[in-house]
LOTOR-495510 format. One record per residue (C-alpha): residue in one letter; x negated, y negated, z negated. Coordinates in Angstrom, 3 decimals. Example, Ala and Ser with C-alpha at 12.3 -4.5 7.8 and 13.67 -1.06 7.14 Angstrom:
<rs>
<r residu="A" x="-12.300" y="4.500" z="-7.800"/>
<r residu="S" x="-13.670" y="1.060" z="-7.140"/>
</rs>
This chain:
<rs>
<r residu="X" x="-23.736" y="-9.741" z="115.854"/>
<r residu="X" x="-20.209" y="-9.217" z="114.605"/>
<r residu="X" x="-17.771" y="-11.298" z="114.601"/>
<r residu="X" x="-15.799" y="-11.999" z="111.286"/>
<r residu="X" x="-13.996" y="-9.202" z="109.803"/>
<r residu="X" x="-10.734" y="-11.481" z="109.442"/>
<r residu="X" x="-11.362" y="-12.326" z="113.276"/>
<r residu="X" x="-11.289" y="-9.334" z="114.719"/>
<r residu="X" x="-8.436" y="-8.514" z="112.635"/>
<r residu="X" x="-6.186" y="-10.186" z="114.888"/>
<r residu="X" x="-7.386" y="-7.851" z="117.701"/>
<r residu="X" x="-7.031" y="-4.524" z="116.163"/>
<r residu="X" x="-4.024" y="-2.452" z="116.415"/>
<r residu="X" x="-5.001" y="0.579" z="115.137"/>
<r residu="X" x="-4.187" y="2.914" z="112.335"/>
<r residu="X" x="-7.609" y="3.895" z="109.954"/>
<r residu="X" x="-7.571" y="6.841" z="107.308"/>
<r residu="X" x="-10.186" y="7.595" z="104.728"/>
<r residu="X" x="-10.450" y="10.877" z="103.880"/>
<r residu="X" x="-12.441" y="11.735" z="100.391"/>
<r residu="X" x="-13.435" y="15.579" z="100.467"/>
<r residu="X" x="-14.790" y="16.453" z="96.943"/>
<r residu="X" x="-14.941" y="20.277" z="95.780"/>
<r residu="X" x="-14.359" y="20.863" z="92.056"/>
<r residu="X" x="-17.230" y="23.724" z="92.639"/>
<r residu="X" x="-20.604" y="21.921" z="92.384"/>
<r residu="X" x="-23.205" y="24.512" z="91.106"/>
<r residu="X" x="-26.030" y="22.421" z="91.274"/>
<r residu="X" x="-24.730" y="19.389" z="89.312"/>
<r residu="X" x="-21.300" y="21.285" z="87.658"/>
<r residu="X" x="-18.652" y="18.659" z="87.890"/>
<r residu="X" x="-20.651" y="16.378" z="89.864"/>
<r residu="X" x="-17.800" y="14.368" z="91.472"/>
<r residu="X" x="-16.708" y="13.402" z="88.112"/>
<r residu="X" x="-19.842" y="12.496" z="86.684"/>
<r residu="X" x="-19.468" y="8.696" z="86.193"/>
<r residu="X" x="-22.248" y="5.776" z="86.946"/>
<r residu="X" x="-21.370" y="2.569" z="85.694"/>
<r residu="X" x="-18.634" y="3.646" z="83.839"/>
<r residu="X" x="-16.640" y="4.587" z="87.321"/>
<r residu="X" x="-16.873" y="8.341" z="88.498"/>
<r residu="X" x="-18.443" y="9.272" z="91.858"/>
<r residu="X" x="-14.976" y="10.067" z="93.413"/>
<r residu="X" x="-13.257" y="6.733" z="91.723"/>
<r residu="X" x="-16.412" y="4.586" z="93.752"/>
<r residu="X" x="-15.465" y="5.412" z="96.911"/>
<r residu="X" x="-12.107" y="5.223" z="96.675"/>
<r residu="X" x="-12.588" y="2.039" z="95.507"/>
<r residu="X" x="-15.221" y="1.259" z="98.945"/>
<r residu="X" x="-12.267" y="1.983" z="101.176"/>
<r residu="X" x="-9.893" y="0.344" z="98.624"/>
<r residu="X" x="-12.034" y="-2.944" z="99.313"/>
<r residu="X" x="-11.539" y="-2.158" z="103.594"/>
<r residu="X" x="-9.883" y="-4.241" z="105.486"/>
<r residu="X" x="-9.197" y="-1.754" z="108.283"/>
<r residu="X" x="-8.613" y="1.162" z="106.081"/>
<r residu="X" x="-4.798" y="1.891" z="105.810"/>
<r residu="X" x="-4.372" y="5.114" z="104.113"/>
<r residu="X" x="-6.968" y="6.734" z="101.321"/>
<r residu="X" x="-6.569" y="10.679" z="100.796"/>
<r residu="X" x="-8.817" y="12.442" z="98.276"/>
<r residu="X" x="-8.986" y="15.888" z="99.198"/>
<r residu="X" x="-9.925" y="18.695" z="97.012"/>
<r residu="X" x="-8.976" y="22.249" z="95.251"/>
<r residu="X" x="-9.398" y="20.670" z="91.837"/>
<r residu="X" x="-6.245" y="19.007" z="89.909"/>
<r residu="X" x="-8.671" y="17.586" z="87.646"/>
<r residu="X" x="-10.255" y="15.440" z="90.885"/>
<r residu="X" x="-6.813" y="14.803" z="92.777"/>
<r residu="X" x="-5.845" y="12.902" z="89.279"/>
<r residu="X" x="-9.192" y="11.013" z="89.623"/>
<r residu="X" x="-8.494" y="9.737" z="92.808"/>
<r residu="X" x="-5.496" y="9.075" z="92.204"/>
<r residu="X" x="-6.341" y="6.981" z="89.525"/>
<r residu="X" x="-8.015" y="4.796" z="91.848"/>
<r residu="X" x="-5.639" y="4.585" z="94.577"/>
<r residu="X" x="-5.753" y="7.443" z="97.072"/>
<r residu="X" x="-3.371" y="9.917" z="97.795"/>
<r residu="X" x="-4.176" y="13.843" z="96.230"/>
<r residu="X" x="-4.107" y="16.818" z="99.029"/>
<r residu="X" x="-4.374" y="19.844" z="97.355"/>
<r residu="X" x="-7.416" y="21.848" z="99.679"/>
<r residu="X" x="-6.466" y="25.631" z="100.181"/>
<r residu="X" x="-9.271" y="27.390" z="97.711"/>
<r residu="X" x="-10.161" y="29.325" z="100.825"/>
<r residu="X" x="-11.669" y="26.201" z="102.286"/>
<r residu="X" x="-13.415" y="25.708" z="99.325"/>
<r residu="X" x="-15.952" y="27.864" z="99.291"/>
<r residu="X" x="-19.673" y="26.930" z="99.481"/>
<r residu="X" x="-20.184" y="27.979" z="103.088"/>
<r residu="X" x="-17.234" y="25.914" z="104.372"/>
<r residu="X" x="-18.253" y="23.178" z="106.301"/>
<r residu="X" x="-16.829" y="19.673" z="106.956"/>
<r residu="X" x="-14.835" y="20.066" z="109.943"/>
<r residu="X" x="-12.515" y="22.897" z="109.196"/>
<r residu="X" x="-11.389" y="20.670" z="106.173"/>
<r residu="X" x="-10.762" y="17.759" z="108.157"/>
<r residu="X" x="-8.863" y="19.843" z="111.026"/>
<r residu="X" x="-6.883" y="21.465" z="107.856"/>
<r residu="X" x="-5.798" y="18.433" z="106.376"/>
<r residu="X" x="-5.119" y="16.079" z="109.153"/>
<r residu="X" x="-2.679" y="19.050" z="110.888"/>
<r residu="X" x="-0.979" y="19.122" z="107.777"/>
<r residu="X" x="-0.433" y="15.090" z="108.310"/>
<r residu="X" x="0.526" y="15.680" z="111.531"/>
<r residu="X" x="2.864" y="18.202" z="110.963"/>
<r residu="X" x="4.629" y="17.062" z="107.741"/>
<r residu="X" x="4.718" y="13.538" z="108.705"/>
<r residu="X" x="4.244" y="13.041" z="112.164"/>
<r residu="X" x="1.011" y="10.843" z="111.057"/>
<r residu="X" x="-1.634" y="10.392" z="113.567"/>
<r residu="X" x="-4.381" y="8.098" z="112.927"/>
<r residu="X" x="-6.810" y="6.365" z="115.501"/>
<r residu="X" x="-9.582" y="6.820" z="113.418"/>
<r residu="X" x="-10.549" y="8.826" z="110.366"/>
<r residu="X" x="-13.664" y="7.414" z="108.099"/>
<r residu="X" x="-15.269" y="10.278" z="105.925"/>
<r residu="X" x="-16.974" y="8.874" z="102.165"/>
<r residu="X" x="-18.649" y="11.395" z="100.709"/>
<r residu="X" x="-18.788" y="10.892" z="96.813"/>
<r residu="X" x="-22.148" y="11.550" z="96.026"/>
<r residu="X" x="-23.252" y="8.071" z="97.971"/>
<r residu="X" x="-21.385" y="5.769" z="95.325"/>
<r residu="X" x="-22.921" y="2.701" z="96.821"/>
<r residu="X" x="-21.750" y="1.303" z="100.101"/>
<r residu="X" x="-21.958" y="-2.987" z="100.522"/>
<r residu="X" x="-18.228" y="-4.553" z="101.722"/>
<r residu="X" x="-18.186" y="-4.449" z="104.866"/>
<r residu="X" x="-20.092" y="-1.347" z="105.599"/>
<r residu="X" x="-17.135" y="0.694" z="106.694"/>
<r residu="X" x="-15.330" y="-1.952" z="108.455"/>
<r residu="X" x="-18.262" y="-2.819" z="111.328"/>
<r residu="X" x="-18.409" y="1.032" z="111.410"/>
<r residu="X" x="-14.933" y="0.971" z="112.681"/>
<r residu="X" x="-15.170" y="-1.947" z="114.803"/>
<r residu="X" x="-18.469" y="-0.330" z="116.647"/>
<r residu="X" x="-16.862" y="2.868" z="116.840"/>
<r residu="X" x="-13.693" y="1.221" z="118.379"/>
<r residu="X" x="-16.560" y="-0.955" z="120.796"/>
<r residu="X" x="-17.441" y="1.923" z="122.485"/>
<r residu="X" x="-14.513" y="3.758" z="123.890"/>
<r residu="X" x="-16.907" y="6.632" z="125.343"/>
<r residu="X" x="-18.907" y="7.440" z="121.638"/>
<r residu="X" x="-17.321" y="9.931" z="119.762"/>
<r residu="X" x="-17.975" y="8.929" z="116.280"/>
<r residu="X" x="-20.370" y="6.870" z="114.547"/>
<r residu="X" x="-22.815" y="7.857" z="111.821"/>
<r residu="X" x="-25.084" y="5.573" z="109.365"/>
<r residu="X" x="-28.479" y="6.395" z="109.370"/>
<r residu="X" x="-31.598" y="5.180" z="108.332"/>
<r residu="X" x="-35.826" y="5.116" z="108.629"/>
<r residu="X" x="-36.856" y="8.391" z="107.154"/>
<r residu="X" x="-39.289" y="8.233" z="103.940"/>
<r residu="X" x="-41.320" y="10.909" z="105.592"/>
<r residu="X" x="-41.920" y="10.353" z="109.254"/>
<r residu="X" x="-41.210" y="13.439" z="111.244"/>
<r residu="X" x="-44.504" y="13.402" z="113.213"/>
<r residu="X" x="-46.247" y="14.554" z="110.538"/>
<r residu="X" x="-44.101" y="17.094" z="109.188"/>
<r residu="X" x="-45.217" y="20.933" z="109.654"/>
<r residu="X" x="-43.797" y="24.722" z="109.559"/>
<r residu="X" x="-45.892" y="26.947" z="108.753"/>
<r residu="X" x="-46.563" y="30.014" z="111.139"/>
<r residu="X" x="-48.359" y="33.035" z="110.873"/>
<r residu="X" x="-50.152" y="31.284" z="108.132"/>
<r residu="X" x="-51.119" y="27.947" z="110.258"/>
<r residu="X" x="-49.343" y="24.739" z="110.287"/>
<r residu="X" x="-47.177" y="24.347" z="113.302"/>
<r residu="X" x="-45.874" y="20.216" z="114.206"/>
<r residu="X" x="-42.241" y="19.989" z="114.393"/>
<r residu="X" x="-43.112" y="17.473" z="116.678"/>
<r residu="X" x="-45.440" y="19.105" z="119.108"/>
<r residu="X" x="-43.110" y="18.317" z="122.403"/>
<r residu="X" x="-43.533" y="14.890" z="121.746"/>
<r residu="X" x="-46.843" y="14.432" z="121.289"/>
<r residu="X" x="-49.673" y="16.920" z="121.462"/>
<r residu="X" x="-51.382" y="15.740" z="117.969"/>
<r residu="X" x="-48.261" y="14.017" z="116.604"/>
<r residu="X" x="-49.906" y="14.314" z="112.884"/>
<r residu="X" x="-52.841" y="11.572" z="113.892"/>
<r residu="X" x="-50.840" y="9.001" z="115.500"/>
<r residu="X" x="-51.814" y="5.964" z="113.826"/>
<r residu="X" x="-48.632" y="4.620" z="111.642"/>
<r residu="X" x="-48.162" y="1.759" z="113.916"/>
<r residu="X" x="-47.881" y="3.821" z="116.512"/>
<r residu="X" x="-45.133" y="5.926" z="114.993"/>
<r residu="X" x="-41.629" y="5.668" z="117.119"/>
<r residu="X" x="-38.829" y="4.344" z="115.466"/>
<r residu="X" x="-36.799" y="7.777" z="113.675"/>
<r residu="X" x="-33.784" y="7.854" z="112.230"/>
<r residu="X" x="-31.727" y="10.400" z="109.497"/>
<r residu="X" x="-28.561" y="11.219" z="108.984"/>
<r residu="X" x="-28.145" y="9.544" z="105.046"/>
<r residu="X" x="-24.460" y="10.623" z="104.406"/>
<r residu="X" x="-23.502" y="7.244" z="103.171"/>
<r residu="X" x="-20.295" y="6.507" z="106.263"/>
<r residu="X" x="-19.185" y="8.611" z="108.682"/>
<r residu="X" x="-16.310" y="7.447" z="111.529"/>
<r residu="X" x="-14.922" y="9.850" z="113.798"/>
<r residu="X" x="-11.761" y="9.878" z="116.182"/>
<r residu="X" x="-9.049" y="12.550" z="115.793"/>
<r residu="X" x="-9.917" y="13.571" z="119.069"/>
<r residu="X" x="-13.067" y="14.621" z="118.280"/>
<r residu="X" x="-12.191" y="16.843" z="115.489"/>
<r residu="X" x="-8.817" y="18.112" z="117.653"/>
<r residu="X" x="-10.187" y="18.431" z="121.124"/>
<r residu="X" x="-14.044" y="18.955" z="120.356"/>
<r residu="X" x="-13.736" y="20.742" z="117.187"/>
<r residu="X" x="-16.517" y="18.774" z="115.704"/>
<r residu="X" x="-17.336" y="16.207" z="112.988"/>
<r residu="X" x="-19.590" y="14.300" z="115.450"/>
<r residu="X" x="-18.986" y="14.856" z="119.649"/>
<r residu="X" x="-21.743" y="14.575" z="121.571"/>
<r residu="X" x="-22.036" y="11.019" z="121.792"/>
<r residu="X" x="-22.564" y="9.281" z="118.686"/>
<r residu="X" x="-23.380" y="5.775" z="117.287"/>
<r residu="X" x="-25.571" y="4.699" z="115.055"/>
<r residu="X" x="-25.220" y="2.571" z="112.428"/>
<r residu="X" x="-28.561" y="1.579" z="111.341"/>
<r residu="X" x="-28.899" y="1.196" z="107.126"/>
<r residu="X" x="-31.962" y="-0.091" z="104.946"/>
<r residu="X" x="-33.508" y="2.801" z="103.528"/>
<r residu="X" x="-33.419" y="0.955" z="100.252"/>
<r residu="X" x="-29.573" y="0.815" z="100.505"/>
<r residu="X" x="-29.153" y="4.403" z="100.576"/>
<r residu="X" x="-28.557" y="6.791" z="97.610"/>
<r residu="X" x="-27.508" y="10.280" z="98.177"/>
<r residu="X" x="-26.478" y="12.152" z="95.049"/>
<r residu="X" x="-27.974" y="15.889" z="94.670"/>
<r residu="X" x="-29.922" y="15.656" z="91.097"/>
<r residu="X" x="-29.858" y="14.776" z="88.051"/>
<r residu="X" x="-32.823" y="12.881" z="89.293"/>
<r residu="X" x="-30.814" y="11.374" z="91.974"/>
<r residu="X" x="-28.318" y="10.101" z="88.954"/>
<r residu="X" x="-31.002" y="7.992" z="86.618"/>
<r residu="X" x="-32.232" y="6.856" z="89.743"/>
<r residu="X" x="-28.445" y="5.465" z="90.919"/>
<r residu="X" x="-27.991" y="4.006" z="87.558"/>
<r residu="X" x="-32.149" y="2.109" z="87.531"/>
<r residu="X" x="-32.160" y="0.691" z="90.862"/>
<r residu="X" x="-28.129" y="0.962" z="92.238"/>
<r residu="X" x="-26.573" y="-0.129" z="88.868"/>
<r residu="X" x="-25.690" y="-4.148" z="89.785"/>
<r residu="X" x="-25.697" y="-3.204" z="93.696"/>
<r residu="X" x="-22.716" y="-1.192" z="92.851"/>
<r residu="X" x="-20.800" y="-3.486" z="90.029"/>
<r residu="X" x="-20.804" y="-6.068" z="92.978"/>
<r residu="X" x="-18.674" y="-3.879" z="94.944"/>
<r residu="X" x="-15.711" y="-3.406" z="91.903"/>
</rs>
């Protein structure tokens, strides 16, 4: 259990950034982080989750589009202009991260004790969320980062490749039939839903990594999660995520 949010205030000493990466090159959804649910874009909603933080101190949005720094910065955070060479599709998480807070350090002499990632295309996160993601991560001074997850729709027992034209269990090690378990019998699996993401500077400095080796979980509902990557994934935000999310404003 956690203790109040306002208690544990008094016990932190610590300095939190949110950083909001959002590329202005979608080609699946074009302009997908400024597509709008609820009349609030996907890069304005999580500003406005680690607006409503109590632990967050500083909000960058990060990208190589002028059009989104102006977004974000209609809602609060800070515009970093991303060099359009770490822009490209292939580009990964951490080289943006590394980029931008060595840029922090270097102009500003800023270095934060913890950096929370919000990834636009999960515009609903409860209060609170991001806050007892902090206060496990800073719990545990051995983890590296934190990471919410949650219970997989499909379980991963009775997923398959195929190989030379025969189904081949993922999950074979575990279990010699894995596929015929009986559901009840299923271990407890969790995935990676993008929704909050904490890591320590260290980790992206020293182990040049989003994650470390040794990472927390923080354990969601899988009916709390919506990860943006349709047009699908949209109607289905604004059916069943529509008053979740006007809560949070």
């Amino acid at each position: 259990m956690f203790l109040s949010i306002s208690r544990q205030l008094n016990k932190c000493v610590m300095e939190t950034i949110a950083i909001i990466i959002a590329r202005g090159g979608s080609k699946g959804i074009p302009g997908k982080n400024l597509k709008q649910i609820g009349g609030v874009s996907l890069v304005g909603w999580s500003v406005i989750h680690a607006k409503k933080s109590k632990l967050v101190d500083r909000i960058i949005i990060n990208s190589d589009s002028r059009e989104i720094l102006e977004e974000g910065e209609k809602y609060g955070a800070e515009p970093f202009l991303r060099p359009k060479e770490l822009a490209e599709d292939h580009v990964l998480d951490w080289p943006v991260f590394e980029h931008c807070l060595s840029e922090l350090r270097k102009n500003e002499g800023y270095i934060p004790d913890y950096v929370v990632h919000l990834r636009p295309t999960a515009p609903y996160r409860a209060p609170g969320w991001i806050d007892q993601c902090i206060l496990q991560l800073k719990g545990e001074p051995e983890a590296d980062s934190i990471r919410s997850v949650s219970a997989p729709n499909q379980h991963p027992y009775r997923v398959f490749r195929i190989s030379d034209g025969f189904l081949d269990p993922i999950m074979k090690t575990e279990h010699p039939e894995p596929y015929l378990l009986r559901r009840q019998d299923l271990p407890n699996m969790y995935f990676y839903n993008c929704v909050i993401d904490v890591t320590k500077p260290e980790t992206i400095f020293e182990k040049k990594s989003m994650t470390g080796s040794k990472i927390l979980p923080f354990v969601m509902q899988p009916q709390d999660v919506v990860d943006i990557d349709t047009y699908e994934d949209f109607q289905i935000c604004e059916t069943i995520f529509a008053e979740k999310m006007q809560k949070t404003l």
